[in-house]
LUMDORO-246197 format. One record per residue (C-alpha): residue number from 1; residue in one letter; x, y, z. Coordinates in Angstrom, 1 decimal. Example, Ala and Ser with C-alpha at 12.3 -4.5 7.8 and 13.67 -1.06 7.14 Angstrom:
BEGIN
1; A; 12.3; -4.5; 7.8
2; S; 13.7; -1.1; 7.1
***
This chain:
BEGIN
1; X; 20.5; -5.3; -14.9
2; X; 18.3; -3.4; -12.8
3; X; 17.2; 0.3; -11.8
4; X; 15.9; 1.0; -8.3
5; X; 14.6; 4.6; -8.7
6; X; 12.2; 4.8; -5.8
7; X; 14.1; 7.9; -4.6
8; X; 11.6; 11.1; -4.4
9; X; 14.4; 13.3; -5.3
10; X; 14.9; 15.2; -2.0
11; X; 16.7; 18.3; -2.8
12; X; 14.8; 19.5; -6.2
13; X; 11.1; 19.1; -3.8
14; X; 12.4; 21.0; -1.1
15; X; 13.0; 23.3; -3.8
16; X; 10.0; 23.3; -5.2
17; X; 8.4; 23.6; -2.0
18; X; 10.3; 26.7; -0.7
19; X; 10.4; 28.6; -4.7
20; X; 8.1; 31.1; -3.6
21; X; 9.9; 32.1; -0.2
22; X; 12.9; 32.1; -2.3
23; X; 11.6; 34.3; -5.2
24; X; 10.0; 37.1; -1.9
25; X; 13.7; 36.6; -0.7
26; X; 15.8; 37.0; -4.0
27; X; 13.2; 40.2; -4.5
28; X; 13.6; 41.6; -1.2
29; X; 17.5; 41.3; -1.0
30; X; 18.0; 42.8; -5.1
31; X; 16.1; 45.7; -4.1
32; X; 18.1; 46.7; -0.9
33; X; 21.8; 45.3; -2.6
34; X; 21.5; 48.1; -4.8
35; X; 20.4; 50.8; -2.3
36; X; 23.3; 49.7; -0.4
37; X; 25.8; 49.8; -3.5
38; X; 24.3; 53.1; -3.9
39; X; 25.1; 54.4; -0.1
40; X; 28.3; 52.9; -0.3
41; X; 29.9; 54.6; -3.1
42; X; 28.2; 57.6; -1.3
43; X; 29.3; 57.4; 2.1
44; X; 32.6; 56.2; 0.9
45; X; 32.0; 53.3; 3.8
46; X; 34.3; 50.5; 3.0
47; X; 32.5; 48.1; 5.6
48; X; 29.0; 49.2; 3.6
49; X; 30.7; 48.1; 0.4
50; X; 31.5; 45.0; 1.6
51; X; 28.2; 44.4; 3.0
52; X; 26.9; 45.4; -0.3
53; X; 29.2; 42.9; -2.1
54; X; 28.1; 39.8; 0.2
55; X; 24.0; 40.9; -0.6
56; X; 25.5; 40.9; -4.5
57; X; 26.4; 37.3; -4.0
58; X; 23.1; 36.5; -1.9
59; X; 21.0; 37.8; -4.7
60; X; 23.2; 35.6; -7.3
61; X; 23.2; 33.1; -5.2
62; X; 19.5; 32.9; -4.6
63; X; 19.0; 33.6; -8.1
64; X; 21.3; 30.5; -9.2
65; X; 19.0; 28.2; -6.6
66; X; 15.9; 29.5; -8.1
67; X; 17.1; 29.1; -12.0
68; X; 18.8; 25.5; -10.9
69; X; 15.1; 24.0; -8.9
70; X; 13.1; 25.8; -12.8
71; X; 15.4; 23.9; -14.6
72; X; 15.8; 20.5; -12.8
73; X; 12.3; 20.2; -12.6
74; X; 11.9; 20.9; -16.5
75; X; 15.1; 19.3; -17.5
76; X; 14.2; 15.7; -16.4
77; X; 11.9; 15.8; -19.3
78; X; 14.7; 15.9; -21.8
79; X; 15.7; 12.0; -22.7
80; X; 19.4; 13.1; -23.7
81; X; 19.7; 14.3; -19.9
82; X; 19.3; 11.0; -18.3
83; X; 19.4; 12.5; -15.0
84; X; 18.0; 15.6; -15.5
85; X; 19.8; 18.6; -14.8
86; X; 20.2; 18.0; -11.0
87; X; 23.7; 18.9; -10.8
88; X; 22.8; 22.0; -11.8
89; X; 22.7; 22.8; -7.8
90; X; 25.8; 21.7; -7.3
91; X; 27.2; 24.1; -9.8
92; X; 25.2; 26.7; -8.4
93; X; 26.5; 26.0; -4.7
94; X; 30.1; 26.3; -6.6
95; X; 29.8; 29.2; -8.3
96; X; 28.0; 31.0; -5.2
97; X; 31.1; 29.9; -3.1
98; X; 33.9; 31.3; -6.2
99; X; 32.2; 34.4; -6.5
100; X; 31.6; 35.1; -2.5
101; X; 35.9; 34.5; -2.1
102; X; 36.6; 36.9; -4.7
103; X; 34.2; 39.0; -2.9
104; X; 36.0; 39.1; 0.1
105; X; 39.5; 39.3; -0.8
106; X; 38.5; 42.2; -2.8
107; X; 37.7; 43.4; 0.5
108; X; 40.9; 42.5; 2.9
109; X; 43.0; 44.2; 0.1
110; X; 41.0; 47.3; -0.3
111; X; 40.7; 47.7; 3.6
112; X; 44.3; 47.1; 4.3
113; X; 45.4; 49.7; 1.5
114; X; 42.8; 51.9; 3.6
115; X; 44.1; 51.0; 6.9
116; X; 47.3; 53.4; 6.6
117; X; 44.8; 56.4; 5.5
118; X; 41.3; 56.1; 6.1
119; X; 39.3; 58.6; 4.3
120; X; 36.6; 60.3; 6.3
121; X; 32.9; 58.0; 6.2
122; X; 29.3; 59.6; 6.0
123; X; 28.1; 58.2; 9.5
124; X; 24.3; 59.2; 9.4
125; X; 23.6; 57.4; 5.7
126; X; 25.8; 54.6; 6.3
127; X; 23.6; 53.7; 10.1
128; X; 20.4; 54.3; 8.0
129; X; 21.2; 52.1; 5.1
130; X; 23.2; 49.2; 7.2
131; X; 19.7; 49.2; 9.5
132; X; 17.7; 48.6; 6.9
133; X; 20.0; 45.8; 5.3
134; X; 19.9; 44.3; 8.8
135; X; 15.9; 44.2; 8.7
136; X; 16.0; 43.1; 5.1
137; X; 18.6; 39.8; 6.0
138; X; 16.2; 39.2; 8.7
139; X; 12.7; 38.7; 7.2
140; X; 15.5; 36.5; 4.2
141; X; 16.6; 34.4; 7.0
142; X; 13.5; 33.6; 8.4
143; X; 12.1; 33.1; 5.0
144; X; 14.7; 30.4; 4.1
145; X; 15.4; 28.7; 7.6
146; X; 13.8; 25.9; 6.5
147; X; 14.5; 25.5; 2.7
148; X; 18.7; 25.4; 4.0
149; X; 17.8; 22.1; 5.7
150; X; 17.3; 19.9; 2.4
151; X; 19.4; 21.0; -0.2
152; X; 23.2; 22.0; -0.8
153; X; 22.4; 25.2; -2.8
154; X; 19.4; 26.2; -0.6
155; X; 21.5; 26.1; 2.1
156; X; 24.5; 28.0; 0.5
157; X; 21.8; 30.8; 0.0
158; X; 21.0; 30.5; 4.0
159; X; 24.3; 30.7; 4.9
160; X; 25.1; 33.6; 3.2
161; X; 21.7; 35.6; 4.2
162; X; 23.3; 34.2; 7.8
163; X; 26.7; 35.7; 7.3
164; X; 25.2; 39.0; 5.9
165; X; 23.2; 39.4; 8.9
166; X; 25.9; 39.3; 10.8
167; X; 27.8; 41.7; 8.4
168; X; 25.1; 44.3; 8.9
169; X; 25.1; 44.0; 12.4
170; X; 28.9; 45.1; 12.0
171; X; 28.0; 48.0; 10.0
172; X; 25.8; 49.5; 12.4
173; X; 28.9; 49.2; 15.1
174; X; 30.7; 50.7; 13.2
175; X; 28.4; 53.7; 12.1
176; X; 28.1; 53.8; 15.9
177; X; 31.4; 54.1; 16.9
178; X; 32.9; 56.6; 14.4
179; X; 30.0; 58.4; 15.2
180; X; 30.5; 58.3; 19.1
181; X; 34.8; 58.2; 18.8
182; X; 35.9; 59.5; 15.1
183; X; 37.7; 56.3; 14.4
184; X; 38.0; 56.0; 11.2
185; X; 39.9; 53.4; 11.2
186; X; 36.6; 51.6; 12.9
187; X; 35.2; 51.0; 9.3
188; X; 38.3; 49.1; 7.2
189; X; 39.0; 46.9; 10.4
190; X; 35.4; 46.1; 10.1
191; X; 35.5; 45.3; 5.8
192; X; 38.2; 43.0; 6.9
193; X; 36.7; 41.5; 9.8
194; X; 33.3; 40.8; 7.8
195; X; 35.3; 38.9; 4.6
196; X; 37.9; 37.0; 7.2
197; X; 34.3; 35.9; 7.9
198; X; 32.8; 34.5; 5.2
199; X; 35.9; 33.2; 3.8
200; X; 35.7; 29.9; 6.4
201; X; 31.9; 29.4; 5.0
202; X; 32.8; 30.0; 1.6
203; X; 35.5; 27.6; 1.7
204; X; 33.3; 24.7; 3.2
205; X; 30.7; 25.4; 0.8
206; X; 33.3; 25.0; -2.2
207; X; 34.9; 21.9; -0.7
208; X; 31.4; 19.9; -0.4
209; X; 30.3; 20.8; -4.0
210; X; 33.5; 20.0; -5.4
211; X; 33.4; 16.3; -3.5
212; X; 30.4; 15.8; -5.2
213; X; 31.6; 17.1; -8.8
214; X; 34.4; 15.0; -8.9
215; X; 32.0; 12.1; -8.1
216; X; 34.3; 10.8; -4.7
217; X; 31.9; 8.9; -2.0
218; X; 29.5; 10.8; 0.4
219; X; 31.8; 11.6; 3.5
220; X; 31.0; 8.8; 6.0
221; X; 30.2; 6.1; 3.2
222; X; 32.4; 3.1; 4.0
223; X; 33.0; 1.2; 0.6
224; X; 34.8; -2.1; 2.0
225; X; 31.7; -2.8; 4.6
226; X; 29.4; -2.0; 1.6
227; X; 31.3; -4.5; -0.2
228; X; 31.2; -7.0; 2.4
229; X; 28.2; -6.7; 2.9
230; X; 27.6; -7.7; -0.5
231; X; 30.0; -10.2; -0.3
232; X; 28.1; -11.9; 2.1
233; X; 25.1; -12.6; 0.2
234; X; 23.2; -16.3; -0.3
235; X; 25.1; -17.2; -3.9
236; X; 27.2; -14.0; -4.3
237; X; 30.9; -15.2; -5.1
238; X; 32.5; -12.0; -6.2
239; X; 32.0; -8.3; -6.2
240; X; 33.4; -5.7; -8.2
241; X; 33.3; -2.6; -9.7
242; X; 31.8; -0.6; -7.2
243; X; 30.9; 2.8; -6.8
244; X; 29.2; 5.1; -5.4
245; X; 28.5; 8.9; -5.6
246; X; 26.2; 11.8; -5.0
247; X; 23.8; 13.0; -7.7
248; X; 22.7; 16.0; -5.8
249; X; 22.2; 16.8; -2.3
250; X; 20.3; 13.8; -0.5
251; X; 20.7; 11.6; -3.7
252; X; 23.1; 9.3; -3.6
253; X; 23.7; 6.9; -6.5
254; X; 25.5; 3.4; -6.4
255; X; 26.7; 0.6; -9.4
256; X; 28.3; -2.4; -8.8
257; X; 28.5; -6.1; -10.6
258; X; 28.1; -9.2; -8.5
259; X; 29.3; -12.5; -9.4
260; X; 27.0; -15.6; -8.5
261; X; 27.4; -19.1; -9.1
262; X; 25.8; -20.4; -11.5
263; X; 22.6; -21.7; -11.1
264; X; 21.9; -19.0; -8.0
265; X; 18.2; -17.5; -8.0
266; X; 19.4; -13.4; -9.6
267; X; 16.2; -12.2; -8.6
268; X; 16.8; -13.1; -5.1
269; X; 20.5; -11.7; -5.1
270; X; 18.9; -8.6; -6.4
271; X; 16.4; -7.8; -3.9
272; X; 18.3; -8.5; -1.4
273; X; 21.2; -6.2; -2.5
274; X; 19.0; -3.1; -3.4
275; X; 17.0; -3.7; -0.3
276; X; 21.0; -4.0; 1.9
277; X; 21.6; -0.6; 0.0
278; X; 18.9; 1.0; 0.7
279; X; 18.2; -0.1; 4.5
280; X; 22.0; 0.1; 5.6
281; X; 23.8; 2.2; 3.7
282; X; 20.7; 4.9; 2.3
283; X; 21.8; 4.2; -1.0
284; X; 18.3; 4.2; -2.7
285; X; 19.1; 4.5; -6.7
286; X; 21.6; 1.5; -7.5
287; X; 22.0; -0.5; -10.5
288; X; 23.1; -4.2; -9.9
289; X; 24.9; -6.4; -12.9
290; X; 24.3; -9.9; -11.9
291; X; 27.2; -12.4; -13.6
292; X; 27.1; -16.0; -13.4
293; X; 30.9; -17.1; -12.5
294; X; 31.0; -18.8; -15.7
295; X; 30.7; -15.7; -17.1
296; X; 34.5; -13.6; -18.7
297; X; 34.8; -10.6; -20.2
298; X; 33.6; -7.9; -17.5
299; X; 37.2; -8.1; -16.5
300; X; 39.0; -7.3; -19.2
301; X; 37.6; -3.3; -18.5
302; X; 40.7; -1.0; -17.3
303; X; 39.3; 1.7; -15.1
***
């Protein structure tokens, strides 16, 4: 049995690296979520509101990403928690996603109930308050540009600061234009257009972390040429019991057994196979069962 742990745990670095960016970003966007919840409820802007709620789930969202790199890094200490807490991230990126939905469909219903009668919007506040939530997504989205690169939840953070952005932009056109034309209507159609916006995102997000919690293969792994690959080894008669799965972002884990005949050198078999999985396939923590073929038992196992 062997453990090939080389790996230099990708995802919880690149958090640790970027914590401080993150913590300036989490700050920045709390502070100006509840100015905005504030000029919302008093500008009775529906579009503001639904800005507001998409910063809520930014703040949550960086909050879950800065709690999940604290406690990775601490929990690997633990020697119950054999891998640590890193899928703490992936639950993070989850719950982000859940949360940002509910978010939004909150906002398609409210704005269509609001469609048929829109009540009259504080224009002046609203244009103030979405300006500033603009400046404030900015200086977050150049903070975390780099951090969304290496890590699921990181990047769930990004992509929401992203779509926000983008959601304050459409504030401020709307402010605009019910100043300039008195539609009223301007500022529902934009509530709706913002979540019909983040629902896509939200959605993809959701999808990728639940891949990964239900412990299916990384899209684009290709088990049978894995397999034959393995197959194919000096002395390897039989392989079986293979999988492979994603830790956490950039970690991807493998275990298989290989049959060899008896008498074959294991050690060779084994550094050939970890070296296979790590040059060809990027699999870099795997542990190998070797089995001489006058070996029974492994089989009798059912799933």
């Amino acid at each position: 049995m062997s453990h090939d742990h080389h790996h230099d745990h990708g995802s919880i670095r690149a958090g640790e690296r970027h914590k401080g960016r993150l913590a300036w970003a989490f700050a920045l966007l709390a502070v100006f979520m509840v100015a905005e919840v504030v000029a919302a409820l008093a500008t009775r802007s529906l579009a503001l509101l639904s800005d507001a709620g998409h910063m809520l789930t930014d703040v949550l969202g960086l909050g879950m990403a800065l709690a999940a790199i604290h406690l990775a890094t601490r929990g690997s200490e633990r020697r119950h928690r054999t891998f640590g807490l890193y899928r703490l991230e992936i639950l993070a990126a989850l719950a982000n996603a859940v949360l940002l939905c509910a978010v939004a469909l909150y906002v398609l219903v409210e704005a269509i109930t609001r469609l048929d009668d829109p009540p009259q919007v504080l224009v002046g506040p609203m244009l103030v308050v979405a300006t500033l939530g603009l400046l404030a997504n900015v200086v977050a989205f150049v903070l975390l540009r780099d951090a969304g690169k290496e890590s699921i939840n990181l990047e769930g953070a990004y992509l929401e600061v992203l779509a926000d952005t983008v959601g304050s932009v459409g504030v401020i056109v709307a402010a605009i234009l019910i100043h300039l034309s008195d539609w009223t209507w301007v500022d529902p159609a934009v509530g709706i257009a913002i979540a019909l916006w983040i629902l896509p995102r939200t959605v993809r997000l959701a999808s990728r972390a639940a891949r990964i919690l239900v412990q299916a293969a990384p899209p684009g792994t290709d088990l049978d040429a894995i397999e034959r690959a393995l197959s194919g080894l000096d002395g390897v008669v039989d392989v079986h019991d293979l999988h492979v799965w994603t830790l956490t972002s950039d970690m991807e884990v493998a275990s298989v057994h290989l049959m060899v005949r008896a008498g074959t050198d294991g050690h060779a078999v084994l550094d050939q196979a970890r070296a296979l999985l790590r040059d060809d396939h990027r699999i870099d923590h795997a542990t190998l069962q070797i089995e001489p073929d006058d070996h029974h038992g492994c089989d009798e196992i059912a799933w």
